[in-house]
N, C-alpha and C positions, 0 to 999 in steps of 0.2 A: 794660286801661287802668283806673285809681283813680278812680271814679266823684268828682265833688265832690258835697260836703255841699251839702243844699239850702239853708241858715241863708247860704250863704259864696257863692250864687251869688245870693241875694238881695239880701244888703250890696253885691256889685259891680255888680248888674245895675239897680240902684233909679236910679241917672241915666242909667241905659241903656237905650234900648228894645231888647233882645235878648236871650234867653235862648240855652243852648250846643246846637250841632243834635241832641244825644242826648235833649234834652227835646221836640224839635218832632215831631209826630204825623206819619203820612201823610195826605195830601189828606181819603182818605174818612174820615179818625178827626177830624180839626180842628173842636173846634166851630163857629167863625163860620160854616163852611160847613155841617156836617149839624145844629145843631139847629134844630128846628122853629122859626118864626117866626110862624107863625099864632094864630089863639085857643088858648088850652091847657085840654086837658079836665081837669077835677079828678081827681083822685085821690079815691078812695070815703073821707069822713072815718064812723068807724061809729061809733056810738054803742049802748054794753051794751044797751039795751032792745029794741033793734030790731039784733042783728048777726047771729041766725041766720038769720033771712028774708035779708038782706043777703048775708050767704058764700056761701049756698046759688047765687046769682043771679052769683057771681065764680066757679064753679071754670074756667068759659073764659076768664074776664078777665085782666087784665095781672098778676092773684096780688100786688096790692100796696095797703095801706090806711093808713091813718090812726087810731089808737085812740086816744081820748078818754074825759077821766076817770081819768087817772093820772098826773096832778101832781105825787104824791109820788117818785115815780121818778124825773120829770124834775127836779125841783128836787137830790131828793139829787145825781144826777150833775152838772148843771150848777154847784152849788155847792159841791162837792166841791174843797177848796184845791189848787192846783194851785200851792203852792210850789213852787221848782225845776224844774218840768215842761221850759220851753224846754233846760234843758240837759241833762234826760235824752231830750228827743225828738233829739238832735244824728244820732243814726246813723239812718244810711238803710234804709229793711227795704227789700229791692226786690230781684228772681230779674232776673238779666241773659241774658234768654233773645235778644232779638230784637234790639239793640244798643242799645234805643228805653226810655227810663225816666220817669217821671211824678214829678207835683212835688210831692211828698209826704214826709212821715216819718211813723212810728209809734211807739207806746209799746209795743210786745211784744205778746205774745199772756199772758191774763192768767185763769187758772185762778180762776174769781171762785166756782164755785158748780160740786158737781159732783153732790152726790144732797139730794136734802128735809132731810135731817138737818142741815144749813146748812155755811157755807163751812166746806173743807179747810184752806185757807193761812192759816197763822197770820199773815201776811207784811199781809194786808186791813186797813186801817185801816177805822175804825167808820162814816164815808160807803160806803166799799164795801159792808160788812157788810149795813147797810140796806139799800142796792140791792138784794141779796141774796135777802133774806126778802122785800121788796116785789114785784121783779123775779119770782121765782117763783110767787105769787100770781097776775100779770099772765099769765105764761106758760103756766098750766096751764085757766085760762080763754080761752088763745088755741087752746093743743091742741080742749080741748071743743066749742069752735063751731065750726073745721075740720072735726073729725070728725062732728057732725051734721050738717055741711053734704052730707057727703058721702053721708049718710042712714044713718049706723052711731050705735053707741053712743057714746055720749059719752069714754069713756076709749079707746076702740080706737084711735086714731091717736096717741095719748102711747105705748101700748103698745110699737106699732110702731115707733117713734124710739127705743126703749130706756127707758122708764119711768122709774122713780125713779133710774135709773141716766145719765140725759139728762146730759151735760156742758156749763156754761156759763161759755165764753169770751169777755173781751172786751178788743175793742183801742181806742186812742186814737187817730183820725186825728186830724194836724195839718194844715193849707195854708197854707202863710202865703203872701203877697202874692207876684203874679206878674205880669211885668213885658209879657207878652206872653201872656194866657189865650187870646187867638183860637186860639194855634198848639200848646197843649198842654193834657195832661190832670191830673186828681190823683190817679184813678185810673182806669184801662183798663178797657174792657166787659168784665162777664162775670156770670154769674148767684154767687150764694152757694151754696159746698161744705155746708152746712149744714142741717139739716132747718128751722130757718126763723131768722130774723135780727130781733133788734128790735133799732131806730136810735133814738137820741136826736143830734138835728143842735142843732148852733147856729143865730140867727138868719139866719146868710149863707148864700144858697141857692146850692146847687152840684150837689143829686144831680139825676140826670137817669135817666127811664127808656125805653126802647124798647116801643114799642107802635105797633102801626100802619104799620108802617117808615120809622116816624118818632124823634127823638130828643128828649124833651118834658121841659121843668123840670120836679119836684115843687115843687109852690109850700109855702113854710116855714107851718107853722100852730101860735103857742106853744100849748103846755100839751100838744099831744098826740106820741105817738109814731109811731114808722113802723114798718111791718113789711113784713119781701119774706117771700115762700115760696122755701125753697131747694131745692137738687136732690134732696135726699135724700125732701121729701114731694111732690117731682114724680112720684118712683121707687114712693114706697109707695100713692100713691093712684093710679099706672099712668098718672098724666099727667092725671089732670082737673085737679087745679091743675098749673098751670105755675111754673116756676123765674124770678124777675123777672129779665131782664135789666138790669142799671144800669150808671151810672158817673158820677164823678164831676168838676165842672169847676173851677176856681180863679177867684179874683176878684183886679185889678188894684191894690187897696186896701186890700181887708179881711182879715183872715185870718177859716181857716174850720174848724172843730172841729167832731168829730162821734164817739159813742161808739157803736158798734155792739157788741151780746152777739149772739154765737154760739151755736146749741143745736145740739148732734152727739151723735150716741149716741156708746157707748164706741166703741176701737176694733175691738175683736173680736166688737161685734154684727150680725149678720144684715139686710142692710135687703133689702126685696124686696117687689115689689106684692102690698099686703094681698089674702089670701084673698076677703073679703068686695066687693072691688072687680072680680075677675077671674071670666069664665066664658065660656062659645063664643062669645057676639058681639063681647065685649072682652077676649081674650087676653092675657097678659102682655106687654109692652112691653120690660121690663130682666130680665136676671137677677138673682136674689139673688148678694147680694156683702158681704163684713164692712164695713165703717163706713170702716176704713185705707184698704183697697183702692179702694174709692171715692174718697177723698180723693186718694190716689196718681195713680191713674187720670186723675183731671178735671184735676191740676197739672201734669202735662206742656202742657196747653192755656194755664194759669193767666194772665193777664196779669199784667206788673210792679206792685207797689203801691206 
């Protein structure tokens, strides 16, 4: 069955309180019912001067923070013209695995940045560009304190993710207004394929992360970024940091954009718990496995997006 565009179920659903049963969750996925309703613990915001002592004191924690002091990123993306955008988000990206689909569209997956030498795609308008050279900057101070945290060298854990050779994708989520958020999602639990993720969210708060067996807002905080640790540096540091579980909820009202960049090695590199982390009391966890294979692997799981 032809799934409907979400654009076309919102125009008919906006005097209707009802969305079509293929967007409604199961009981235990519906927010009204699992997210937390309590006090909400913050989210660690870090700030450069003080982030190694801080990372060091996360590799058990929920692997998810806050980075401040890089405005420049965030302004470029958020002010990045978004002429035309509504009608090239029209297509739905979404794997129809479980019959169950989230209320979402996407902008592609978008080859922004793929080694130091600056963006490949001639196709990048000069906001992207920027993000680019900035973003990278950002990312390779994110590798360095990771990797001291874990009490190695400073470059070793860039190493391992594939070095200058790191690929950086990124997509556009859209949410627009949904007529019923208690009973659905924008997008479905599941940690990031990627060796780590930095988010630039809009104002409207929607990600939500698992911790505690509980399901807890990120509270929105301008000017700074988010970052999750993804599977791939669960794998290389043998599981001291953890892969953030997240997802994402819709609001009734507002719509809700959010720019996530991707960092993945190539595909044919090696990922596998670094030597320096492993020895007889901490054994390996994962096998090494190329970068594809991993990705292949964890998307037979993948929830719809």
């Amino acid at each position: 069955m032809e799934v409907e565009r979400v654009q076309a179920i919102v125009s008919s659903s906006l005097t209707e309180d009802n969305i079509p049963t293929e967007f409604i969750r199961p009981e235990d996925e519906q927010p009204a019912i699992t997210t937390f309703h309590g006090p909400i613990p913050d989210i660690p915001v870090i700030d450069s001067a003080t982030l190694i002592r801080i990372i060091s004191s996360l590799e058990s924690s929920s692997s998810i923070y806050h980075q401040k002091r890089k405005r420049c990123m965030l302004s470029l993306l958020v002010h990045t013209p978004l002429k035309g955008m509504e009608a090239r988000l029209g297509k739905m990206l979404m794997v129809r695995r479980t019959g169950l689909i989230t209320f979402s569209t996407g902008y592609g997956l978008l080859h922004v940045l793929t080694t130091s030498s600056g963006p490949k795609s001639s196709s990048l308008q000069s906001g992207e560009r920027r993000v680019c050279a900035r973003g990278e900057k950002v990312v390779d101070k994110l590798f360095k304190w990771l990797s001291i945290g874990l009490g190695l060298e400073a470059g070793v854990l860039k190493e391992g993710a594939g070095g200058e050779e790191i690929e950086y994708l990124m997509k556009i989520n859209y949410y627009p207004p949904c007529p019923r958020p208690d009973l659905t999602l924008g997008v479905a639990s599941h940690t990031d394929l990627s060796a780590m993720t930095v988010l630039v969210p809009n104002e409207v708060p929607g990600l939500q992360v698992f911790k505690d067996d509980h399901w807890i807002d990120a509270k929105y905080i301008p000017g700074a970024l988010i970052v999750h640790i993804g599977d791939q540096i669960e794998i290389l540091s043998n599981g001291k940091y953890k892969a953030v579980l997240h997802r994402t909820t819709v609001d009734k009202k507002k719509t809700r954009m959010s720019w996530p960049v991707f960092l993945e090695p190539p595909g044919e590199f090696v990922v596998g718990p670094l030597p320096q982390v492993v020895d007889p009391q901490n054994p390996p966890k994962y096998k090494p496995k190329n970068s594809r294979t991993i990705v292949i692997v964890n998307l037979t799981n993948y929830p719809s997006k």
